[in-house]
C-alpha positions as CSV (number, residue, x, y, z in Angstrom):
1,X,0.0,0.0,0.0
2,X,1.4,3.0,-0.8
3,X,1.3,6.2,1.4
4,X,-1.4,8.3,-0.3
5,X,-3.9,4.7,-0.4
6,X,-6.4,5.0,2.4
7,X,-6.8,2.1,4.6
8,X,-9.8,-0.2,4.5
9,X,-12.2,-2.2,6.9
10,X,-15.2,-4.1,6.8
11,X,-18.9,-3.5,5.1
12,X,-21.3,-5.2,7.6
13,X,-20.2,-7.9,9.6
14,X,-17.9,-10.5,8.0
15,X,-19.2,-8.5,4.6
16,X,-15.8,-7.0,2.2
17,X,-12.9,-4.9,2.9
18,X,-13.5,-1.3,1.8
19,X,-11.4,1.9,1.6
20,X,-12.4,3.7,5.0
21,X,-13.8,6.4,2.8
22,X,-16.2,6.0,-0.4
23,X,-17.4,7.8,-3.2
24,X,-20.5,9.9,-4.0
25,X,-21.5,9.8,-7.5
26,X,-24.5,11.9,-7.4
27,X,-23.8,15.2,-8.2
28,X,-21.6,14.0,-11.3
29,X,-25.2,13.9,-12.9
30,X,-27.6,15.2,-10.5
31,X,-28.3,18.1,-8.3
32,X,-25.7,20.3,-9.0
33,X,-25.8,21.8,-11.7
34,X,-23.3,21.1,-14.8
35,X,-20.6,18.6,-14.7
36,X,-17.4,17.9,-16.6
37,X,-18.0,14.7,-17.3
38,X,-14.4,14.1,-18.6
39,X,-12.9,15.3,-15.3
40,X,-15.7,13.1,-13.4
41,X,-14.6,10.1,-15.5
42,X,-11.1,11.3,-14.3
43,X,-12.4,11.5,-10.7
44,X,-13.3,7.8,-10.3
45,X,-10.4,6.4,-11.7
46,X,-8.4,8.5,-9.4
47,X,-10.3,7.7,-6.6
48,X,-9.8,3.6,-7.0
49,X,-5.8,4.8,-7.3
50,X,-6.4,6.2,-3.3
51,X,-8.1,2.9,-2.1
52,X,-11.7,4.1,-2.6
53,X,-13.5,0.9,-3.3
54,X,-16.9,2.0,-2.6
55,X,-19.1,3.8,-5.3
56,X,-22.5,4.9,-3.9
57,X,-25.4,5.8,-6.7
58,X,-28.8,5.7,-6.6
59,X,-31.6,5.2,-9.5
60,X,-33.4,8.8,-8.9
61,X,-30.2,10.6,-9.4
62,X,-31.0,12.0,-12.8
63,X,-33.8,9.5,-13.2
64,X,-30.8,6.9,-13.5
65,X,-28.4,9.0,-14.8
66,X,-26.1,8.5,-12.7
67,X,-26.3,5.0,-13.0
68,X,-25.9,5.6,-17.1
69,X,-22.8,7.4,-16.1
70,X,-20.8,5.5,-13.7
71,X,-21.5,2.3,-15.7
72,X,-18.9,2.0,-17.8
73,X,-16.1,2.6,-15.0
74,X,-18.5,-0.1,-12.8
75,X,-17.7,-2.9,-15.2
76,X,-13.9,-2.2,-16.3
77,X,-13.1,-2.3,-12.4
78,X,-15.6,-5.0,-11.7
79,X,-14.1,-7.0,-9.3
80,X,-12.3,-4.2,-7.5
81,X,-15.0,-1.9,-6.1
82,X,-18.1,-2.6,-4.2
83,X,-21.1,-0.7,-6.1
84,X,-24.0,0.5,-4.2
85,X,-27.1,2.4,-5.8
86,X,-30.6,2.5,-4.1
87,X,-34.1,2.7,-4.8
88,X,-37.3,4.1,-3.3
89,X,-38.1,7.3,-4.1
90,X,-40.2,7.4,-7.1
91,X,-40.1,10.9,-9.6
92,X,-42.8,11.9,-11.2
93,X,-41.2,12.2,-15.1
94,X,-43.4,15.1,-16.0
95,X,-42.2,17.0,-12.8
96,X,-38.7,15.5,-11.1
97,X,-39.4,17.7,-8.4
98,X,-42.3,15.6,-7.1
99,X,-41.2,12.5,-5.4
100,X,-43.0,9.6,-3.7
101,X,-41.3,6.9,-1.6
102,X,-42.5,3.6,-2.3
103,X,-41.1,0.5,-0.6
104,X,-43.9,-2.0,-1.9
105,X,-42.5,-5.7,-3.4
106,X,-43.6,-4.8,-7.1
107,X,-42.0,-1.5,-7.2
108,X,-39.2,-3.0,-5.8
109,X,-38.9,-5.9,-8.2
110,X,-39.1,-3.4,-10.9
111,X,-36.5,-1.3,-9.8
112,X,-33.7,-3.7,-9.0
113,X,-34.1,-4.8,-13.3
114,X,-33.8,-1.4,-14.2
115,X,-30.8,-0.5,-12.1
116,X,-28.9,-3.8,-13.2
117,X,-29.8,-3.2,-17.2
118,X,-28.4,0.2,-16.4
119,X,-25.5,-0.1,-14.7
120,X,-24.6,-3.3,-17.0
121,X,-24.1,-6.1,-13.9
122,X,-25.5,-9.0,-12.7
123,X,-25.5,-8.3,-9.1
124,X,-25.6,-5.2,-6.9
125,X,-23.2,-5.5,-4.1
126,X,-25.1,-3.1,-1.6
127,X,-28.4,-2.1,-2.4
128,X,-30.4,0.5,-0.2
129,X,-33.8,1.4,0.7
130,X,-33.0,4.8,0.2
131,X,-36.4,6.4,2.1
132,X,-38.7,4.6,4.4
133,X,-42.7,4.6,3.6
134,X,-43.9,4.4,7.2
135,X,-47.4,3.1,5.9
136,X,-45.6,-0.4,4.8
137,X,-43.7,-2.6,7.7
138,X,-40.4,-2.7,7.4
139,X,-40.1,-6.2,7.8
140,X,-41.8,-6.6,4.7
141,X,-39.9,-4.3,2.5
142,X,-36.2,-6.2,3.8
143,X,-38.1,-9.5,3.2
144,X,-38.7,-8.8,-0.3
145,X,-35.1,-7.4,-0.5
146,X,-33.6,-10.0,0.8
147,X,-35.6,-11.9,-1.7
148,X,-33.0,-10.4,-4.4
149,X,-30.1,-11.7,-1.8
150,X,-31.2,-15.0,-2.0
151,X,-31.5,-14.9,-6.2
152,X,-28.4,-13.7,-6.4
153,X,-28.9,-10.2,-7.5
154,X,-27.9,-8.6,-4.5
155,X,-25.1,-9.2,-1.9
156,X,-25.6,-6.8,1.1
157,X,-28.4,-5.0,2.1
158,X,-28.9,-1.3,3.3
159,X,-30.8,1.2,4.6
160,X,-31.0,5.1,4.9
161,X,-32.4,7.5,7.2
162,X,-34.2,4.9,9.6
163,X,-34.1,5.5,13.2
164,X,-32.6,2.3,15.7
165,X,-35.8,0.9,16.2
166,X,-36.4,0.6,12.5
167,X,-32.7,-0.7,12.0
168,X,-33.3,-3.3,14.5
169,X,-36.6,-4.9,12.9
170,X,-35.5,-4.9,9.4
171,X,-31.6,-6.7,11.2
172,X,-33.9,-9.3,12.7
173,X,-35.5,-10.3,9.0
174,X,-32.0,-9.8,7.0
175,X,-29.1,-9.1,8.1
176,X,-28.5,-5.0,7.2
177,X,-24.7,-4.9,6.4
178,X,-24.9,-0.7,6.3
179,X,-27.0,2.4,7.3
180,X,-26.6,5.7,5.1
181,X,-27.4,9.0,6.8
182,X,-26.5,12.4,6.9
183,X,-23.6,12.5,9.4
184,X,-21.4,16.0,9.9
185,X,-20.1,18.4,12.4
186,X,-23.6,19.9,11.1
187,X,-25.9,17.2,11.2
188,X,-25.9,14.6,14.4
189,X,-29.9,13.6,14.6
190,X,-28.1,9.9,13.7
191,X,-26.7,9.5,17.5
192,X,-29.8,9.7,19.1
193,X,-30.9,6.1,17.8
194,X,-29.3,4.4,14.7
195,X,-25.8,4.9,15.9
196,X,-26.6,3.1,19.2
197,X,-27.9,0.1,17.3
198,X,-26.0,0.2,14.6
199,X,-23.3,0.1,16.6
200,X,-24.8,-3.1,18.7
201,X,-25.7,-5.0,15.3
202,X,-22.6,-4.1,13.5
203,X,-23.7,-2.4,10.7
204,X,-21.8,-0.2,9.3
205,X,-22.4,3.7,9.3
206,X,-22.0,5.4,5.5
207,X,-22.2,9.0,6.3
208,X,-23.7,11.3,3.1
209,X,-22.9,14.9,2.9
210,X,-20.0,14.6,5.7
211,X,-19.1,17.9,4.5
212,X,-22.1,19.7,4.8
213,X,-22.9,19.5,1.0
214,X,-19.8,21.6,0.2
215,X,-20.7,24.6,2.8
216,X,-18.2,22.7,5.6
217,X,-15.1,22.7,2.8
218,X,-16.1,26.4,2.1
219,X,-16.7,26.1,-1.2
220,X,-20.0,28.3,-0.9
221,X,-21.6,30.7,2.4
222,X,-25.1,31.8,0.8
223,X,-26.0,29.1,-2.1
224,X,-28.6,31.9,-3.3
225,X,-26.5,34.3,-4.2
226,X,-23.3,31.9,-5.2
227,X,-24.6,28.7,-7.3
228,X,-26.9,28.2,-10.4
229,X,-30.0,28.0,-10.8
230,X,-30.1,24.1,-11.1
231,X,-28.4,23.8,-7.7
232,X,-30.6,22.0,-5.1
233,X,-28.8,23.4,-2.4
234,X,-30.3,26.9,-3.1
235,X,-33.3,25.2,-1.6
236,X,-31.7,23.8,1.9
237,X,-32.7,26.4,4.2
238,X,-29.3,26.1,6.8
239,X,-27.4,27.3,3.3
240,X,-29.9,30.9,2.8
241,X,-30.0,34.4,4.1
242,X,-29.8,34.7,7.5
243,X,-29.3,31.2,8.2
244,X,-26.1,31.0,6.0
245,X,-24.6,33.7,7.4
246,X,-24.9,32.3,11.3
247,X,-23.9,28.7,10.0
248,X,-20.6,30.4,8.1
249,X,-19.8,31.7,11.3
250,X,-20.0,28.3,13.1
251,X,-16.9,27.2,10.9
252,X,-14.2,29.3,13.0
253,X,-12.8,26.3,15.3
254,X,-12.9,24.4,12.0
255,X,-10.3,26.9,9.9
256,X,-8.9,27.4,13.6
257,X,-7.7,23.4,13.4
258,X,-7.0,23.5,9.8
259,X,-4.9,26.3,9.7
260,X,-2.6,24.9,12.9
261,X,-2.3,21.7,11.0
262,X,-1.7,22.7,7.5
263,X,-4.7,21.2,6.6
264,X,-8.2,22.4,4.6
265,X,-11.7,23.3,6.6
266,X,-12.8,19.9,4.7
267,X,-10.1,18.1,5.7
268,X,-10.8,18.6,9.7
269,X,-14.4,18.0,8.9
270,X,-14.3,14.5,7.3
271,X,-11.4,13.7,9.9
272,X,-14.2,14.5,12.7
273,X,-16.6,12.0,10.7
274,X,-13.7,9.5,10.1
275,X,-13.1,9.5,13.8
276,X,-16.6,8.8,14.6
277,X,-15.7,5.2,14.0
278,X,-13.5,5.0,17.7
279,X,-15.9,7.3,19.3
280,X,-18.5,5.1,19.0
281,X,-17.6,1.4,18.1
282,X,-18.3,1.0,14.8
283,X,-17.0,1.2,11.2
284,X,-17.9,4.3,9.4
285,X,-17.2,4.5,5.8
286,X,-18.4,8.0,4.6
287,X,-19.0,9.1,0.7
288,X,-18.0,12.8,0.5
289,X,-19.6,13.5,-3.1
290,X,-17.0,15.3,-5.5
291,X,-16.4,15.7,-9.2
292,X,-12.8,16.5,-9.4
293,X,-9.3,14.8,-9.0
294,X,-8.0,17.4,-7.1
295,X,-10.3,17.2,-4.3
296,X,-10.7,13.3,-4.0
297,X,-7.1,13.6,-3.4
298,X,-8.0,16.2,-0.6
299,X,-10.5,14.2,0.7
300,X,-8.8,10.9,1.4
301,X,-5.7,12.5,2.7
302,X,-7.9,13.8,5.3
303,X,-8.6,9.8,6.6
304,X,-4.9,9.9,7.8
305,X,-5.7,13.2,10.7
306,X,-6.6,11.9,13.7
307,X,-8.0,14.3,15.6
308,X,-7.2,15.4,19.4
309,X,-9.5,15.5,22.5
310,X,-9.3,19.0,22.3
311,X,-9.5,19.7,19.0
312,X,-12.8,16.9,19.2
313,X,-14.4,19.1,22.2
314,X,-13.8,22.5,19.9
315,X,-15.9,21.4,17.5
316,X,-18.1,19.2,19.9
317,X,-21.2,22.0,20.5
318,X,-21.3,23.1,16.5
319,X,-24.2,20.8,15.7
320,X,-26.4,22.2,18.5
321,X,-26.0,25.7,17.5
322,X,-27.3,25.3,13.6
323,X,-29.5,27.3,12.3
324,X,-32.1,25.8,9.6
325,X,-32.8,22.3,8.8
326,X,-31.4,19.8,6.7
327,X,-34.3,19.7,4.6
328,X,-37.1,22.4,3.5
329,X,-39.3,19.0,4.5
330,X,-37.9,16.6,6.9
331,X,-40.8,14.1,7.1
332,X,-38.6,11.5,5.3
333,X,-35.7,11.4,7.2
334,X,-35.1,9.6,10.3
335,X,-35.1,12.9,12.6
336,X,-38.9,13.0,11.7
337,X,-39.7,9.4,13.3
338,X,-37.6,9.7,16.4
């Protein structure tokens, strides 16, 4: 292993080695607006050069998309990454603003074909439930997943935003080998439950937007006034007016630590996330989302700071002091059920 390749541990218990960091593939396609897809391409073959094995997509990013797009890395590096992509939430194709999450068997069924045709495989390696439909027992969406186990068209099963009593019924149908939920200096609603249990179970945790959707590397303060039109972050309330403007000032001990270790603002966050994994007693794997070389190799250097207790206690109260929430609606997250 050479000394910029990032270290690995386990997906799930007794499931594959993994780089200790992933990949997020979304916005290469989705969500933020317009990509290099030449540089992106670049991206993920620099990323599997750092020991980034795990590749996280998901079938409503750009109403597959992203799926399209990843594709053709996915199968020339076949045996050396673990793929994950999700489904769930159902767009409306006249209006892909309007979503519905649907975790009935048929929809199910329909959507593991369509992701394999897309993505050009013959098995998923760790397939989500990327929203939970309250209205249909858990237990029975992760039976008929684990239907797709047992035909070979899925290894390992996950989950997103589910709370620890909804981690713990769906465990006791199918073994879950990961949960995926926002997970920052910013965003810590999944202590209160999941991390307990996920913890206990040994799943584990995949962090998404461990830095903050870009606001925690700096790379925007007010996403109104800075980023294009076809940015979904101009609709995150923490990232507007008044709200950006407090949160931007909650970064200080952040570019405090960076700046005493030579390090980036990102850097010290996605140590923080990284470092979750001792804190706790689990394996956290997170999947900071980027479309450039240059900061994939920012990111995964950052898996090598470990953090002190004081440094850990200066950014400690951040998360509390947030202004906004994650969402414009939060009903389908985890936060909403607790």
């Amino acid at each position: 292993m050479s000394n910029d390749t990032i270290a690995t541990t386990e997906l799930g218990a007794g499931g594959p080695q993994v780089g200790v960091q992933g990949l997020g593939c979304m916005g290469m396609s989705f969500a933020y607006g317009p990509t290099d897809e030449n540089e992106a391409r670049a991206t993920l073959e620099r990323a599997l050069e750092l020991g980034v094995t795990l590749y996280d997509t998901a079938d409503m990013y750009g109403m597959g998309d992203n799926e399209r797009f990843i594709a053709p890395f996915v199968r020339a590096n076949r045996e050396r990454l673990v793929l994950a992509t999700k489904f769930a939430l159902a767009v409306d194709p006249d209006d892909t603003t309007k979503r519905r999450i649907r975790n009935d068997r048929p929809y199910l069924r329909r959507c593991i074909e369509e992701s394999l045709r897309r993505l050009g495989v013959d098995e998923i390696d760790l397939y989500y439930m990327h929203r939970r439909d309250p209205e249909v027992p858990i237990e029975e969406s992760v039976g008929a997943m684990a239907e797709l186990v047992r035909e070979g068209k899925v290894r390992q099963l996950g989950l997103s935003e589910v709370t620890g009593s909804e981690l713990r019924a769906a465990h006791a149908v199918h073994p879950v080998a990961a949960l995926q939920s926002e997970w920052s200096v910013f965003s810590r609603d999944v202590e209160r439950t999941a991390v307990p249990a996920a913890a206990e179970l040994g799943v584990t945790l995949v962090p998404y937007s461990p830095l903050g959707r870009g606001f925690l590397a700096g790379s925007f303060v007010d996403a109104e006034q800075e980023l294009g039109p076809d940015d979904f972050r101009r609709l995150l309330p923490r990232f507007n007016g008044d709200n950006a403007a407090a949160n931007a000032a909650l970064l200080e001990p952040l570019r405090r630590i960076a700046g005493s270790r030579g390090a980036t603002p990102g850097q010290v966050a996605l140590a923080w996330v990284q470092q979750q994994a001792a804190v706790h007693g689990l394996n956290v794997v997170p999947i900071p989302g980027t479309r450039r070389r240059s900061r994939v190799e920012e990111n995964t250097a950052a898996t090598r700071i470990v953090l002190t207790e004081q440094e850990l206690a200066l950014l400690e109260p951040i998360a509390s002091r947030v202004a906004g929430e994650r969402y414009p609606d939060m009903s389908s997250t985890s936060a909403a059920r607790e």
